[in-house]
C-alpha angles and dihedrals in degrees: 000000000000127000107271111228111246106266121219109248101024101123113164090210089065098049084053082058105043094049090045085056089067102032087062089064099057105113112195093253077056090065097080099052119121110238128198094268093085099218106049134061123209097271077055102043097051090045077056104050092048096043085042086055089052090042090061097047095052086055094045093048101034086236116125092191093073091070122091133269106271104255096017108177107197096167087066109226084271097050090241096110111121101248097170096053085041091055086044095064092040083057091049090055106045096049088045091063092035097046090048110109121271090021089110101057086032111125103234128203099214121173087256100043153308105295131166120250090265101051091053103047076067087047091060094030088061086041095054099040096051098043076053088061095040079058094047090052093044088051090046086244135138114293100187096102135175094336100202092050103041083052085051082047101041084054099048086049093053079060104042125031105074128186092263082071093056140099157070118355117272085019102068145032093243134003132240108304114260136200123256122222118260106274103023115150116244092273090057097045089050091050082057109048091046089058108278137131113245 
């Protein structure tokens, strides 16, 4: 994969928003929805989103102790665990290693390649925004989130996310790109073109 050129617009810290929007508005008979990530539901899918945020900035940082615990449940079997503060603290962290000197110009060993710092704070905006829509549409609310960035995010995707990326669910990062309907806002257009139904 090449190196995406950094996007205007792209900033990690408003994709954390955006996605905790929608995070405060998940009520515990919420938990057991399907989303459109097929094999999560929503319990699953906000475990996801925090441990994701953890998992960035131990890459970022080169400090595996960032990550989250395996198997972190942060919904709690009852639903009463406290998510949001949970995804608070993930944000904390992530910004914070993203944030450390040198991190953006930091070569990075990801999975999916060897990026800089920089190119990887859009890697896991992208990821945390759109696992944020994937919530909104699990939840039947607006998707049509934070427009300026979604458009940033929508162009860094087109140059980044190649068909070796591509695949089933559970197999592989993102699924066979999709069309949006005529009209859809830019998340949408983004959930589409990495793979989701919209």
């Amino acid at each position: 994969m090449t190196e995406p050129s950094v996007s205007r617009g792209v900033d990690l810290s408003s994709a954390f928003d955006s996605t905790m929007g929608v995070l405060r508005k998940v009520e515990p008979h919420d938990l057991a929805k399907p989303t459109p990530c097929a094999s999560w539901d929503v319990r699953a899918l906000i475990n996801h989103i925090i441990s994701a945020a953890r998992w960035w900035a131990a890459m970022v940082s080169g400090d595996p102790g960032l990550e989250a615990a395996e198997g972190a449940d942060y919904v709690g079997g009852d639903g009463a665990g406290d998510f949001v503060a949970a995804y608070e603290e993930s944000i904390r962290v992530t910004l914070g290693a993203f944030g450390a000197e040198g991190a953006a110009e930091r070569m990075v060993t990801v999975p999916f390649g060897v990026f800089p710092g920089a190119a990887l704070a859009q890697f896991a905006a992208n990821d945390q925004f759109t696992h944020g829509w994937d919530l909104a549409r699990a939840l039947g609310q607006d998707t049509d989130l934070a427009p300026e960035l979604a458009v940033a995010l929508l162009g860094l995707a087109k140059v980044s996310i190649t068909d070796a990326l591509r695949g089933p669910d559970t197999e592989a990062s993102f699924g066979p790109e999709r069309v949006a309907p005529d009209g859809a806002c830019a998340a949408d257009r983004l959930a589409a073109y990495l793979g989701r139904e919209v």
